[in-house]
N, C-alpha and C positions, 0 to 999 in steps of 0.2 A: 497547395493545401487550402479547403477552405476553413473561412476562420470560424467563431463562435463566439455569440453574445450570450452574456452570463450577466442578469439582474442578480443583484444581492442586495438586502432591503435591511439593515439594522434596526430593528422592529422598535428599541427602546432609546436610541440614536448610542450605545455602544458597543464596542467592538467584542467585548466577553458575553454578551448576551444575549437573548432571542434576537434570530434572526433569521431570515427566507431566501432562497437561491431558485432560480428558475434559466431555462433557457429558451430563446425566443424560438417560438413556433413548436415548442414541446410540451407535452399535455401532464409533464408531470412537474412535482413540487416535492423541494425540500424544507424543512422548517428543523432548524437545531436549536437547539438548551441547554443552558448548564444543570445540573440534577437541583439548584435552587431556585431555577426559575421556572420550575414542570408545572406549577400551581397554576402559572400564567398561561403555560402553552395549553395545559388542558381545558380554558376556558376559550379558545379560539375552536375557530369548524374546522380544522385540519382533524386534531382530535375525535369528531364523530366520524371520522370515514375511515375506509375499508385502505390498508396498505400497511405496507414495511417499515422495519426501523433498526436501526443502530444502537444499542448500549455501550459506551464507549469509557475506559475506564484507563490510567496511567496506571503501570505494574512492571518494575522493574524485574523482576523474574518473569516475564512474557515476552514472546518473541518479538522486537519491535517495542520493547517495551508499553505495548499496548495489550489490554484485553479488548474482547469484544462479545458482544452475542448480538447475532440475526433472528430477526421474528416476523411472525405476523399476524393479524387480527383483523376482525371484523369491523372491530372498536378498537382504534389505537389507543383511543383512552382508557380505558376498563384494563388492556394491558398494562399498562405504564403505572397504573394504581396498583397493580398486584405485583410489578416487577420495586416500586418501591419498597414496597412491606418485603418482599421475598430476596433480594439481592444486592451485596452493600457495594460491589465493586467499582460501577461505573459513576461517574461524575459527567457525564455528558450524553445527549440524548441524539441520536436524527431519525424525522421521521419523513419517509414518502411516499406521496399521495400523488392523486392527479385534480388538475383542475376541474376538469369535467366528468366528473367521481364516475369514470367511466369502469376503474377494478374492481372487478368480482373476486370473491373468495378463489375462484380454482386460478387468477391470475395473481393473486399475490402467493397463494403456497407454490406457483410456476417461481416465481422471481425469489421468495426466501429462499426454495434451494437450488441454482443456479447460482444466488448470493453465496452463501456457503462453501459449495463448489468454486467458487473467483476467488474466495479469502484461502480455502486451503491452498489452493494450485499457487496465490501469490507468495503465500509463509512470511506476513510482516504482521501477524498478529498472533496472538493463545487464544482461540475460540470458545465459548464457555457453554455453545451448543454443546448438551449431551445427547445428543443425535444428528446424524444428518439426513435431511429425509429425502427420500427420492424424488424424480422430478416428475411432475403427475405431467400428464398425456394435458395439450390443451388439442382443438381444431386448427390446421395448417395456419390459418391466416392470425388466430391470436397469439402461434408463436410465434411467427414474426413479429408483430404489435411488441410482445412483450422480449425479443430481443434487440429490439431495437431502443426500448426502454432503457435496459441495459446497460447499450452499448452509451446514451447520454448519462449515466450515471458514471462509467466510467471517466467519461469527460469533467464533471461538476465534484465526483466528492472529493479529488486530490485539490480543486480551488480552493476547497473548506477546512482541508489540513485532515478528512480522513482518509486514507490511503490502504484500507485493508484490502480492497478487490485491485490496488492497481499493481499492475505485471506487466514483464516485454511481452508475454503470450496474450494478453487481452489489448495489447496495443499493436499488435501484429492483426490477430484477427479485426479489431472493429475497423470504424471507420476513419480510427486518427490514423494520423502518417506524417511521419517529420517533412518540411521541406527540402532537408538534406540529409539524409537516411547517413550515420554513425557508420564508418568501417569497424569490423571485428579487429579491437587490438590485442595484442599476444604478451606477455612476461616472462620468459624463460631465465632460469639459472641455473646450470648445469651443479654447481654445485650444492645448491640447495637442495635440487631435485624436484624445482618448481617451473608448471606449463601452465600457466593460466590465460584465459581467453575473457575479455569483456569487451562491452559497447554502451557507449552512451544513450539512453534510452526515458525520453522524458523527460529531459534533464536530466536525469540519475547517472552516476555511472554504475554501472551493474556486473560485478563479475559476475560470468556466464557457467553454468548448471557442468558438471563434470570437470571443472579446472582444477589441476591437482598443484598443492600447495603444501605450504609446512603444516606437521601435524602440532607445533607447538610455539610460541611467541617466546624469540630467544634473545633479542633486543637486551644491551642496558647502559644505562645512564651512566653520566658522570657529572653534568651541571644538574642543580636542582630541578630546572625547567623540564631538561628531560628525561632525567628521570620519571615525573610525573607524567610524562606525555609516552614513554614508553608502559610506564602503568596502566594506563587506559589502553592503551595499543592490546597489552597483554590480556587485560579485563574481559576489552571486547573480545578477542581470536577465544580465549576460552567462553564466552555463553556460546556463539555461533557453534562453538564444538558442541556445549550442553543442549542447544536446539535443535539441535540433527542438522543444521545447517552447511556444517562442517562435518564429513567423517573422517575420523584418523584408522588410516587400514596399515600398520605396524608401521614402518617408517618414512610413511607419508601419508598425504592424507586428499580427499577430492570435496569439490564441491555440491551438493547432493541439489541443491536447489538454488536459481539465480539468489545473489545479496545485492542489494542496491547502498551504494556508498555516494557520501558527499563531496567527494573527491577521489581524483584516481590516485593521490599519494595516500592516501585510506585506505585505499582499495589494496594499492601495492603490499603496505606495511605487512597488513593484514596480511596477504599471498605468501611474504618473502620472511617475515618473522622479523623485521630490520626495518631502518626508513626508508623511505623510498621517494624519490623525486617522480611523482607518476606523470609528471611532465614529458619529459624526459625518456625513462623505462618501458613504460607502455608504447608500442610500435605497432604499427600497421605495413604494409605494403607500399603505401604513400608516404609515410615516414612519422616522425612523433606522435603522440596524441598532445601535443603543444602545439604543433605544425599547423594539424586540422583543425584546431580550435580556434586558431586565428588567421583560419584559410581567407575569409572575406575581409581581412582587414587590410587597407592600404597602407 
């Protein structure tokens, strides 16, 4: 795998604040804000050029607990002034541009909905596009230009902590590739009535799109501790139900679309409606997903 250098430039020297991310030898630029420091970023030349952007907003009733909206403009500035007056939800901004303001108008409405298109097919956000608009026709050669854009956005905006376009499906197609490609592991319990299939993907571990699981979190406590940690167990499994993430089809239920977890005993819980050592439970062919995980260790 080859690697990749990622400038990130703390514009004010702290870490909540303006700041720039680039990648060596890529013509494009990011520049993020918090929604109280726009005043700043609109006085820089990022602001007068042509490109995309991110509105970025915490929302606990949003899938991912994130909202989002994608856009784009001529003037990123002149947007971001009418998006303040008009929309209270986001507290965070990303805007991208290229260095050598090489985007035209028909290449940024190419990439807003291509954008679009990555954040539905990922489902780790509530999009707040009330449209999605189609992907207008470019000439052969600038759509490749502009999926190759893309595919370095793919790369740079989970380093920045936003993750609405990233998927196993856009990290299968571009040009990342683990250097030790994740076996598919399995979860079965016959009694449960649970098959689930996931793979580590990015780090994440991600149960995989059709794994059928409980239609309800049946888990319960007896010390304080766990109780509260079966609470959240149960929290979660009902939104992913609320998000369509989960469908419960009478007495079970499947996975409609990959969920990335921070653990495969998260992942499990979630699957099996109980705790779960996903150490341990999750199997492969090679044996544990604890096994593989610390295949290269002496």
């Amino acid at each position: 795998m080859s690697g990749k250098q990622i400038k990130l430039f703390l514009v004010d020297g702290t870490p909540g604040g303006l700041s720039t991310a680039e990648i060596t030898n890529w013509t494009g630029h990011i520049l993020t804000a918090p929604r109280s420091d726009v005043g700043e970023l609109l006085r820089r030349p990022e602001a007068s050029r042509t490109g995309v952007y991110f509105l970025l907003g915490d929302d606990e009733s949003a899938v991912g607990d994130v909202r989002c909206y994608v856009g784009e403009a001529d003037v990123i500035g002149d947007r971001l002034k009418y998006h303040l007056r008009e929309k209270d939800f986001w507290d965070r901004v990303a805007v991208v541009t290229s260095k050598d303001t090489n985007l035209t108008k028909s290449h940024v409405r190419y990439l807003e909905s291509r954008l679009i298109s990555l954040a539905q097919q990922a489902g780790r956000s509530t999009l707040d596009n009330g449209t999605a608009p189609a992907t207008p026709p470019l000439p052969e050669a600038d759509e490749s230009d502009m999926d190759y854009f893309l595919q370095q956005l793919q790369i740079v905006l989970p380093v920045l902590n936003i993750n609405v376009i990233r998927s196993r499906q856009a990290h299968e197609s571009s040009e990342i590739s683990p250097a030790t490609p994740s076996p598919i592991f399995e979860l079965v319990s016959q009694r449960a009535g649970v098959r689930a299939t996931a793979q580590q993907v990015d780090g994440e571990f991600t149960v995989l799109e059709g794994s059928v699981v409980v239609p309800q979190w049946r888990g319960k406590g007896i010390a304080e501790s766990t109780i509260k940690a079966y609470a959240a167990y149960r929290a979660q499994h009902e939104k992913l139900v609320a998000n369509g993430a989960i469908l419960v089809e009478g007495a079970s239920a499947r996975v409609a679309r990959d969920i990335p977890f921070p653990s495969p005993s998260t992942a499990g819980a979630i699957c099996l409606g109980r705790a779960c050592n996903g150490r341990v439970e999750w199997v492969s062919a090679a044996g544990t997903f604890g096994a593989w995980e610390s295949r290269d260790v002496s």
